[in-house]
C-alpha positions as CSV (number, residue, x, y, z in Angstrom):
1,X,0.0,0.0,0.0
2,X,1.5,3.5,-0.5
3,X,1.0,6.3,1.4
4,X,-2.2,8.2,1.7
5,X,-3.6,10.9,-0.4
6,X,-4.8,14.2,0.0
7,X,-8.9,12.7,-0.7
8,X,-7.7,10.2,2.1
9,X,-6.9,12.5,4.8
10,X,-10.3,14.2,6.9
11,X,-10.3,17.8,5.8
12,X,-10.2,20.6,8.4
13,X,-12.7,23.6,8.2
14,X,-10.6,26.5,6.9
15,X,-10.3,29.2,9.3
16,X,-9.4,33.0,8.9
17,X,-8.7,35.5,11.0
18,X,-10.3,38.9,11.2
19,X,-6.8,40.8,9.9
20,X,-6.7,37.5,7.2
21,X,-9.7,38.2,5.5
22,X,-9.8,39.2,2.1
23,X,-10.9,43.0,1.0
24,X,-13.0,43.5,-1.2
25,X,-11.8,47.2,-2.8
26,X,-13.4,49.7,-4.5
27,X,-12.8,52.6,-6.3
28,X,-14.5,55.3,-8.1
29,X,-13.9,58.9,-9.1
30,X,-15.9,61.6,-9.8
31,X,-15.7,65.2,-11.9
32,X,-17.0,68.1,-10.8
33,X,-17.9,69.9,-14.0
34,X,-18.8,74.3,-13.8
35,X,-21.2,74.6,-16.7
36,X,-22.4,78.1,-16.6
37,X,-25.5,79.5,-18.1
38,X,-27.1,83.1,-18.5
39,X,-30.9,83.1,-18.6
40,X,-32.9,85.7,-20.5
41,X,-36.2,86.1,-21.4
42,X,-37.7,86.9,-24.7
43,X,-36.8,91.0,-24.6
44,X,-33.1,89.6,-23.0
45,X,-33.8,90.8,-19.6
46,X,-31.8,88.6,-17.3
47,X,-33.6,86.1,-15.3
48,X,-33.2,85.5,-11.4
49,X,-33.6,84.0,-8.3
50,X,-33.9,79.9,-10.6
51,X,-32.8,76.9,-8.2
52,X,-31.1,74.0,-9.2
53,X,-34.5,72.2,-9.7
54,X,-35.1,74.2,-12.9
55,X,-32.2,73.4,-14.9
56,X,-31.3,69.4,-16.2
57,X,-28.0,68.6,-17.5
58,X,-27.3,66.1,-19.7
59,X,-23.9,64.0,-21.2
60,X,-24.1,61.4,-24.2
61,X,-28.4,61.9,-23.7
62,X,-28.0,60.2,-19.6
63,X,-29.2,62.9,-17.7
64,X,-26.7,63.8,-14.4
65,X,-26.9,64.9,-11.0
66,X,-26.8,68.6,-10.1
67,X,-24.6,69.0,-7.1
68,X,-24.2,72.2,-6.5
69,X,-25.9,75.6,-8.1
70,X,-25.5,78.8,-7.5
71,X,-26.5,82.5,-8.9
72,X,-23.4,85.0,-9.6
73,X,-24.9,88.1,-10.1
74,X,-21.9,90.7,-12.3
75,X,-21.5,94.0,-10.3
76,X,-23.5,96.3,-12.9
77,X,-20.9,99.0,-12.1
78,X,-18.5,100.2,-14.8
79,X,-15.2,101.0,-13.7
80,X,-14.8,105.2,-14.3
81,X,-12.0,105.8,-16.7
């Protein structure tokens, strides 16, 4: 008779320990994109005071979160020569 194999022998329960277990890893990035915008209406008068919720944005036709909006009005002011 030779010596035993491995399908002979009783098999243990593998055990790890919680600094042994595998990771499971994940990674993602993201892109912050500024798209700005002037609103006008028909006579070109400059709209105002729009949120966020009126305005969808849109790459290769998915549409995409907006994150972060907000209203710049330009100082109307002109610098004296």
């Amino acid at each position: 008779m030779g010596s035993p194999s491995s399908a002979d022998l009783p098999s243990a329960p593998i055990t790890q320990h919680a600094d042994q277990e595998s990771k499971v890893e994940f990674r993602t990035e993201t892109v912050l994109v500024q798209v700005p915008v002037v609103v006008t209406d028909k006579s070109g008068n400059h709209i105002h005071n729009l949120a966020k919720d009126n305005f969808r944005v849109f790459e290769n036709g998915k549409e995409q979160k907006v994150a972060a909006f907000e209203e710049i009005v330009a100082n109307t002011f002109a610098a004296a020569s």
